[in-house]
N, C-alpha and C positions, 0 to 999 in steps of 0.2 A: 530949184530950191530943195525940192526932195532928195535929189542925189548927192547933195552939200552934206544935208544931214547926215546921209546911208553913210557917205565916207567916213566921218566924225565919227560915227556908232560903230563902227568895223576898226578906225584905228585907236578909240578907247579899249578895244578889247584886246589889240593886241600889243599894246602896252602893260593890259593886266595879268595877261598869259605870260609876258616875260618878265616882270616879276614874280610872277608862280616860279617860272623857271629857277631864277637866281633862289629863290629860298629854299626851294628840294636841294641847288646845289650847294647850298650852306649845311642844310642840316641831315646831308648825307659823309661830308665833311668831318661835321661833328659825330655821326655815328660811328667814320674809320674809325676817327682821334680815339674815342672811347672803345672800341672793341681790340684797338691796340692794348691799350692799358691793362683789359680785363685779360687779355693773353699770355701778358707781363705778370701779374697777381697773381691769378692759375697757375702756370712755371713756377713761379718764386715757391707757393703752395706746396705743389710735388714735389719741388727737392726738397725742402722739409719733412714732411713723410716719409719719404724716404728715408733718409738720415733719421727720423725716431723709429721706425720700422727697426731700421738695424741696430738701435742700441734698447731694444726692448725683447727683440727674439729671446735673445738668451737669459734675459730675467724669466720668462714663461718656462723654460724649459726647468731650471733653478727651481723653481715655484712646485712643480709637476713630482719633482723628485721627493723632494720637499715634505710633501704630500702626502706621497707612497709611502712615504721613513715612518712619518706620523700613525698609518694607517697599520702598518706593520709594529710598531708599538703597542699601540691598543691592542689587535689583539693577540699578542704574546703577552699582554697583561692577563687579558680575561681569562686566558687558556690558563694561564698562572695560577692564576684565583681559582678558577675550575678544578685545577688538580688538586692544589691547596686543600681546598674542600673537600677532597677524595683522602686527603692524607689525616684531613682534619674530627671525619665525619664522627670517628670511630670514637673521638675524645668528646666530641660536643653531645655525642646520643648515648655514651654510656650510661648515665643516672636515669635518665627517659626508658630505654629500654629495660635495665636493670629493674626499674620502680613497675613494670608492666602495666596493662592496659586498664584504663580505668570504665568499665561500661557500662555509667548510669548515664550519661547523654553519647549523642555520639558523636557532639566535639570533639569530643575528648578522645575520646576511640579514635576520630578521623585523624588527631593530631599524632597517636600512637601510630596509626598505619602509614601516613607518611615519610615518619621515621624511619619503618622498615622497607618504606619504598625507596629513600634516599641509598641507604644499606646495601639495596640488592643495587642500586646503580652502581654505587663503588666497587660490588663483585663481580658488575661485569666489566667494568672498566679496567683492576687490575691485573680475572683474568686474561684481556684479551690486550693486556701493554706491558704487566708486570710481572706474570703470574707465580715469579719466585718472591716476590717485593710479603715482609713480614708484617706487613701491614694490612697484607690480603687475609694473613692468618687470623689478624684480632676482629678483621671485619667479619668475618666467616663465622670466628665463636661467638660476636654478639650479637650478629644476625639468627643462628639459629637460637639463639638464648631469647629472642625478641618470639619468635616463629612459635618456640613451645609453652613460652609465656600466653600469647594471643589463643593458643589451641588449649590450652587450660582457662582464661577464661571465658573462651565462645562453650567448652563442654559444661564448666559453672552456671551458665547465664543458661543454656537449655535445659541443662538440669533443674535451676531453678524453675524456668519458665513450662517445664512438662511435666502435665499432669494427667491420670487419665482420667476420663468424663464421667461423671454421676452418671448411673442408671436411668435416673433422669430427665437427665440431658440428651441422651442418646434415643429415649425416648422419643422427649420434644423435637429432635430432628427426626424420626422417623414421620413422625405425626406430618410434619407442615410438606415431606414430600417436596421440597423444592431447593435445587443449587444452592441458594442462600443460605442455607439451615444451617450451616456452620457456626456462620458467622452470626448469626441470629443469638446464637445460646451461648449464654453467660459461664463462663469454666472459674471465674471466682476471681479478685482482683479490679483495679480500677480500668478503663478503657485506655486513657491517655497514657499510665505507666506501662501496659501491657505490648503499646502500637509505640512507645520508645526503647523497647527490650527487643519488640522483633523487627524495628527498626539497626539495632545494634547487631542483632545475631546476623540479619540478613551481608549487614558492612561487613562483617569479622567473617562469615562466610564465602563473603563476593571474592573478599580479597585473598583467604586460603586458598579458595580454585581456581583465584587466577596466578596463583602461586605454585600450583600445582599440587596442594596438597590440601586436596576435596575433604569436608571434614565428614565425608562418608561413615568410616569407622566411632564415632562418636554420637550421630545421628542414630545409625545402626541401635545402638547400648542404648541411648536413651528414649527413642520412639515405641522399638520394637515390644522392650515389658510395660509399658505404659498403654498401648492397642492391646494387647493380652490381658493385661492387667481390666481395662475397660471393658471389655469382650465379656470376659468372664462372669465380675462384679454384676453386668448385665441377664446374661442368663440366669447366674443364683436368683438374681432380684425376680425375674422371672417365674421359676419355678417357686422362690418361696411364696410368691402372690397367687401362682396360678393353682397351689396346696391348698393354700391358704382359703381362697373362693370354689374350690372344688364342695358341691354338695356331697359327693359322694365321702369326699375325707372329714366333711362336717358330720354326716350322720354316723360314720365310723368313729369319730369324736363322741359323740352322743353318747354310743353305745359302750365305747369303754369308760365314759365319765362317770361317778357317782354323784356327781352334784350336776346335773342337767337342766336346772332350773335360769344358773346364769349364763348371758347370751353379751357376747361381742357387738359390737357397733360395727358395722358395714361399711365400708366405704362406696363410694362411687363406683370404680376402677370394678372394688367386687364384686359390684352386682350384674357390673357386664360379664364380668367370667364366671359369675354363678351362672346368669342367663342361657350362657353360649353353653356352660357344662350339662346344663337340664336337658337341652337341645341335643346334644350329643347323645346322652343316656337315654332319653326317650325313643330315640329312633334306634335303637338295639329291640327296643319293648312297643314298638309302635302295635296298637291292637287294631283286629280289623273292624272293630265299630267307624272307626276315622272314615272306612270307605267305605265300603257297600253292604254296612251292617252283618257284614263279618264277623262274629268275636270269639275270642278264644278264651278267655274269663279277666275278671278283672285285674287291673294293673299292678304291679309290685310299686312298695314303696322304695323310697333308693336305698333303704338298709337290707334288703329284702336282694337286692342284685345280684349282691356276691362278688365273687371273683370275676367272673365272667365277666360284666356289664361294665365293673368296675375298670377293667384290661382293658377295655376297649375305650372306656371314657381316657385311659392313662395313655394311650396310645394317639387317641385324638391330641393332649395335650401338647406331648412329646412334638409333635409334628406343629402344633402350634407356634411351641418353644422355640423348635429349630427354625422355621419361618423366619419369625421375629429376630433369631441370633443372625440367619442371611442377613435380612434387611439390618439390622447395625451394621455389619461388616458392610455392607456397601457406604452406609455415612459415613465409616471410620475409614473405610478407604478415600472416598471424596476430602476428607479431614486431612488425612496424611498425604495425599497429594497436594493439597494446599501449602500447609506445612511446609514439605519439602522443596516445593518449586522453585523457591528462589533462593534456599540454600547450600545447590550443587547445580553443579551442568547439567547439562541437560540430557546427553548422553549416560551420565550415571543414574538418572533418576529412575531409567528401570529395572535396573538390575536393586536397586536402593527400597524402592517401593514393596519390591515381590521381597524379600528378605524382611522390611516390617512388618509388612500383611503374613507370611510364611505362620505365623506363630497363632493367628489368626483363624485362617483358614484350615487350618490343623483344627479346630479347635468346633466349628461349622463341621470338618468333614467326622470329627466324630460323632456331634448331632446327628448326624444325618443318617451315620452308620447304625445308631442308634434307633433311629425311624424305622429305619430297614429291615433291622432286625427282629422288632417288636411284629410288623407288618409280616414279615414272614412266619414269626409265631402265630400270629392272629391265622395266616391263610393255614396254617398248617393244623390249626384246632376249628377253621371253618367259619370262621370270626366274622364280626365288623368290623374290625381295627385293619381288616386288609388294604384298605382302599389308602389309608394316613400317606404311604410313602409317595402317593399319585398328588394328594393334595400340596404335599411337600414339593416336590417336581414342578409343578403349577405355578406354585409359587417363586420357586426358584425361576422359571422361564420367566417368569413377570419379572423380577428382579434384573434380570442377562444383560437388558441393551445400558440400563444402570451403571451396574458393576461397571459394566465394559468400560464406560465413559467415565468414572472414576478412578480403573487404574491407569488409562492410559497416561503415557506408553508405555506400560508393563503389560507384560500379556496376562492374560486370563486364564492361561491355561490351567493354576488350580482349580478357579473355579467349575471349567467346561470339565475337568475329571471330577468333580464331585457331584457334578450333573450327568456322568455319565454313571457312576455309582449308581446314583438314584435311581436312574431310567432301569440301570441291570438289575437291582434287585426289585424292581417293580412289577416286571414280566415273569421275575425268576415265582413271586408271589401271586402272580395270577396262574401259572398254571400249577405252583402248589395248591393252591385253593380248587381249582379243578381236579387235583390230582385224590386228595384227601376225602374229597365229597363220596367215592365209593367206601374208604377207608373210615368215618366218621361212625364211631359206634354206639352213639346214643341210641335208645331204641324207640319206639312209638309210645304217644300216651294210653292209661288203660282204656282211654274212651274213646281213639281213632278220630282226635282232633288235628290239627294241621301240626305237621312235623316242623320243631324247628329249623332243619334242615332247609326247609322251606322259605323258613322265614328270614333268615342267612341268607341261600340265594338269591331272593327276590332284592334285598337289603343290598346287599354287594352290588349287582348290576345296576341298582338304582346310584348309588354312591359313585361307580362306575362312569356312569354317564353322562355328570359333571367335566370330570375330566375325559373328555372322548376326543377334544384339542389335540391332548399329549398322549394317550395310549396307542392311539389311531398311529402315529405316525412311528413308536416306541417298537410294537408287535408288529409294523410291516418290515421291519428288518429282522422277521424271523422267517423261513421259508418256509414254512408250513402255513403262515398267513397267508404269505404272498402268494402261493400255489390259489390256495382258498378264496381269495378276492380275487383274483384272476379268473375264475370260473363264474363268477356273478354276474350279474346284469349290470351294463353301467351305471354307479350310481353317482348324483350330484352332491352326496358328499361320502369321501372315501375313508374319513375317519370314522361314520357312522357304520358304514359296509362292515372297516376290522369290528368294531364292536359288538354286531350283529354276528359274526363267526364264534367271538369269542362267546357270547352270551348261549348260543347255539350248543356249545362245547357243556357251556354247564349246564343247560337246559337236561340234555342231554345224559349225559353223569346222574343228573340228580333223579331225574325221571327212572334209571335205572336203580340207584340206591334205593328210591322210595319204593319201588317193587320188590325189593329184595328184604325191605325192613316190613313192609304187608304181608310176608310170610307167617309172622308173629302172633296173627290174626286169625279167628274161624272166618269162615268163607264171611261171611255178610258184615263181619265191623273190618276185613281186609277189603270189600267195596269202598264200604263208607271211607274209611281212610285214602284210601286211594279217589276220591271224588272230593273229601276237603279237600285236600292236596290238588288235585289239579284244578278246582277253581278256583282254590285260590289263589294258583300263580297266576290263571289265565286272567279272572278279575285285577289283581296287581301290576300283571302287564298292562292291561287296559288301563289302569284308573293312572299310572305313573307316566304313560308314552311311551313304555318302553317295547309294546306289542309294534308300532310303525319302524322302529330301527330293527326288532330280530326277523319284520319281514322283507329285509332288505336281505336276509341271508337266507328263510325259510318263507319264501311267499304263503305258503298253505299252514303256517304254522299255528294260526286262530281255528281254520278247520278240522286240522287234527288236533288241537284240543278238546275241540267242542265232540268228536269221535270219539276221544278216549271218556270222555263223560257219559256217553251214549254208552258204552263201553261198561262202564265199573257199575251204572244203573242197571243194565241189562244183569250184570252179573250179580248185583246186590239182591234181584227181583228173584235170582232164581236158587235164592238161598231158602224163598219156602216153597220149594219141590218136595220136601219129605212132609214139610206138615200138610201140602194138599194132597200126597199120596195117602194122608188119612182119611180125606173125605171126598175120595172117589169109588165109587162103587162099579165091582168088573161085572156085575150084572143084574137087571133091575128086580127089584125085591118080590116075591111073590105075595099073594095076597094073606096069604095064613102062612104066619112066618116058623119056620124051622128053626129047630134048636141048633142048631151051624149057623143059620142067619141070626139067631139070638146075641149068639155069641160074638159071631162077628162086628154086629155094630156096637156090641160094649166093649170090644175090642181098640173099635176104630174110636168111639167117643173118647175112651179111657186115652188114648195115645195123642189125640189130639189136643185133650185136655192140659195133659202133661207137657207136648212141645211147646203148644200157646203158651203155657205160662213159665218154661221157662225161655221161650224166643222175649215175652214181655219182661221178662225179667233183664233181661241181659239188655234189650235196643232199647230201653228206657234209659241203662246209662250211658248209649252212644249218645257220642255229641258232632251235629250237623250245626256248627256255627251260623251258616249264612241260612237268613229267614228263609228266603225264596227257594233255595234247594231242599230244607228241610219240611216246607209245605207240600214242594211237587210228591216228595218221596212219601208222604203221606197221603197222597194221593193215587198216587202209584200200587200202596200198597192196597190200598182197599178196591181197587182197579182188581188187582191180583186175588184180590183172599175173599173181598164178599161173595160175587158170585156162584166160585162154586162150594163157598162155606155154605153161603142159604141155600142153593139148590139142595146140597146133601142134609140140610137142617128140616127144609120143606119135606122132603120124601121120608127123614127117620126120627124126627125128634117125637112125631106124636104114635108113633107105633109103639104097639105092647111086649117090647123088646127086653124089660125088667119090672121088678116088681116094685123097684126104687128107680125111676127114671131120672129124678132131679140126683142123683150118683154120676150119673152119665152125663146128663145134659146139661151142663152148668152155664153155658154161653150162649146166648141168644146173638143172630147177624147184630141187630144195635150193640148190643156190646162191646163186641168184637170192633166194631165202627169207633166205638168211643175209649176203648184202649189203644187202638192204632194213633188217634189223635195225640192222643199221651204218652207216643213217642219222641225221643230226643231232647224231651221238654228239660227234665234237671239237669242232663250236662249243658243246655243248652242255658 
């Protein structure tokens, strides 16, 4: 029964395997049928293709040429048009150029320079396709008729727009010190028209230099008397203010007015240059009460100066003036580089700048020559005013890195000569002022108070040693310095070394004048003179600093002052040797006196009587200014004259030597003690 089944289920299956079979082979059948057809359809396809392939090539190519024709049309149109244009230009800009450049906006300008940009295209187009074509001719003439018009009105519009600066103003840029200052100060005019003019000039100028025809020569004519012009206007204002607030020309005012009752109103400004004028004239007249109770008599008033004080105050000025004229010229230079920068190339702006400034600097360097000259008079009369050309100097170096930055790129070189001027005649002024000190012929006062010789020196080197910066390094390019600092000690600062040589130099000089001018003197007011004199330099050097710089040159120099003191005291004491050779007796008196011993002490009384009183006559009107010396010397003296005044008063006043002794004996030791006291006292 089982195996009935197996067969049944075995030949089910393979009945259904052979119909599997038969339908694969059916619908492999139908896969030929159909991959036949689709190979038949494909074929059919590509001959078609084919056949439109070949009757399309040659449209494409048709097409291609076509194309090219089109393209080569066009542009033998544009090129047309283009030349067109070139032949045209001359007609279309003639009224435009002719009508020239209008430069209140600079539309309008811009639409002008177009113009003449189109212009120069057509002249280099026909030079360089036509260049005989007469067409280049008209371009040519209304091109440069365009070029002279534009350069007439860029020299219009600067001429309009330059002005030179108020006194003022140059001022207020001194004042604030800073790159901005220019632009800061008001030159008159609205901002917005001012910044559409130099908006215009700068276009009109762009386009000259890049045309090649920089409007240098134009800039030149109108900057250069407009900085001259400002320069100037500056200094007058200067000096008339700086007359003006001078005390000294107020009280010469005074003195020639007949109506001195009415008085001006002051300004500000003048009360600082009254200030700084006081300042200046006091320290010509500085008394020694200020130090160490030094004095020489009371002060002058400034009408009282004279000439003298006056020079000196006029020389400070001067040096003042010229200062202040440097410091403009460096703002007007920062000015005029501004100015300039963006209306020329850049390679011409130096040569363009030093040609503005030229009229300038001219103008500084006669200032200065000016300084110099005053300064050399002063050294060569022994003055204060020597020192002005140093302060000048000083000032100018402060000025230098300035400048420098101002003109660049122009060189400096005027200025660094007129710095070099300055430096020359500054040395030339110091060692005339050394030169002069033996030559200076004023003589001594009649009371053998401090020469002013002295007072000169001491003045000068103090003045001096402000600027010890710039002298220091001025005098080591003389070889007599540099021999001279070379022989010193090392010192840590070398500018202070030269000025120590140099002050040595007049020490020196003067030390010998004043001995020579103590000739003038009897022995004892030729001490005294010679001992105000040397203390009061040595006090002056002490009380100003200036004794630690001369002993950078003369280590013992405070020593051998204080020797040379020792010195004129010693010599002053031994000026009463004659009147003690009165009251020295060559042998002691016998008890019962002799008519030869009679005689002789109304001899020595009578003589002693007669010098006493006129030694107190005459050292009554010396004058020992400084308290303390004229204390000691008073002490000194009665050191010298009591003891052996009383000895010889003790042994012969009360002997019966006449019959009128009060003839003889007029001066008792107290006395004598209290007229010495009441030395010095009225010049004093």
């Amino acid at each position: 029964m089982y195996a009935v089944e197996k067969k049944f289920e075995i030949e089910m299956k393979l009945r259904k395997e052979i119909m599997n079979i038969q339908e694969l082979k059916s619908a492999a059948n139908r896969s030929t049928t159909l991959a036949n057809d689709v190979c038949n359809v494909l074929g059919a396809c590509e001959q078609r293709l084919q056949q439109l392939e070949t009757a399309v090539l040659p449209l494409y190519g048709d097409t291609a040429r076509l194309q090219l024709v089109h393209q080569n049309m066009e542009r033998t149109a544009k090129a047309l048009d283009h030349v067109i244009n070139y032949y045209m230009v001359s007609r279309e800009l003639a009224d435009l150029i002719q009508a020239g450049p209008h430069t209140t906006t600079t539309e309008t300008l811009n639409i002008y320079l177009e113009a003449l940009d189109k212009l120069a295209d057509a002249q280099t187009y026909f030079n360089k396709n036509n260049p005989q074509s007469v067409e280049l001719e008209n371009i040519n003439q209304l091109y440069n008729t365009g070029v002279s018009k534009l350069e007439s009105a860029f020299e219009e519009l600067l001429n309009r727009n330059t002005r030179p600066l108020s006194p003022t103003a140059i001022m207020d840029m001194i004042a604030l010190e800073e790159d901005s200052s220019v632009e800061s100060v008001s030159v008159g005019g609205s901002s917005s028209s001012c910044s559409v003019q130099g908006e215009a000039l700068r276009a009109a100028a762009g386009w000259l230099s890049a045309a090649g025809r920089a409007p240098v020569a134009a800039l030149m004519a109108a900057r250069a008397p407009a900085a001259k012009a400002a320069l100037a206007a500056f200094r007058d204002y200067l000096r008339e203010r700086s007359v003006a607030a001078s005390p000294l020309m107020r009280a010469k005012n005074l003195l020639n007015r007949s109506d001195s009752t009415s008085q001006r109103r002051t300004s500000k400004i003048q009360k600082v240059l009254e200030k700084r004028a006081n300042k200046i004239m006091m320290k010509a007249s500085q008394t020694l009460e200020q130090s160490t109770g030094l004095a020489i008599g009371p002060r002058k008033s400034i009408a009282e100066y004279g000439d003298e004080s006056g020079s000196e105050a006029l020389d400070e000025w001067e040096a003042e003036v010229a200062g202040s004229v440097a410091s403009a010229v460096a703002r007007l230079a920062r000015a005029e580089q501004r100015a300039l920068l963006g209306l020329v190339p850049l390679a011409a702006l130096p040569a363009l700048l030093n040609a503005v400034l030229a009229d300038c600097f001219a103008l500084l360097a006669a200032d200065v020559e000016r300084v110099c000259g005053r300064s050399r008079r002063a050294a060569h009369r022994c003055g204060g005013g020597a020192a002005a050309c140093w302060a000048l100097y000083c000032r100018l170096l402060r000025l230098q890195p300035d400048l420098e930055r101002a003109l660049a790129p122009a060189s400096p070189a005027p200025f660094h000569a007129i710095l070099h001027t300055c430096q020359t005649n500054g040395v030339r002024a110091l060692e005339e002022w050394v030169g002069r000190i033996r030559a200076e012929g004023a003589s001594g006062a009649v009371d053998g108070t401090v020469h002013q010789l002295a007072l000169a020196a001491l003045a000068h080197c103090q003045a001096l040693a402000q600027y010890m910066h710039a002298i220091g390094p001025a005098l080591l390019g003389e070889p007599a310095y540099q021999r001279a600092v070379s022989q010193l000690p090392a010192a840590r600062d070398r500018n202070a070394a030269v000025l120590a040589v140099y002050m040595r130099k007049v020490l020196a000089q003067l030390n010998f004048a004043l001995r020579n001018k103590s000739e003038q003197y009897s022995d004892a007011l030729k001490a005294i003179f010679l001992l105000n004199n040397t203390l009061y330099l040595l006090q002056g050097l002490q009380r100003t600093g200036l004794l630690e710089i001369l002993c950078l040159a003369e280590p013992d120099c405070e020593a051998n002052y204080r020797d040379m003191l020792q010195e004129h005291k010693s010599a002053y004491l031994q000026s009463w040797n004659k009147l003690l050779s009165y009251v020295q007796l060559d042998e002691p008196l016998p008890a019962k006196l002799r008519d030869r011993d009679r005689q002789m002490l109304k001899d020595k009384f009578s003589c002693f009587n007669r010098e006493w009183e006129e030694c107190t006559r005459l050292q009554r009107g010396y004058s020992v200014p400084d308290a303390e010396l004229r204390e000691a010397l008073k002490r000194d003296n009665k050191q010298a004259l009591l003891p052996p005044y009383t000895a010889f008063y003790d042994a012969a006043a009360a002997l019966p030597f006449s019959k009128n002794p009060d003839k003889y004996v007029k001066y008792t030791p107290l006395q004598i003690a209290t007229q010495l006291d009441g030395y010095f006292d009225e010049a004093a």
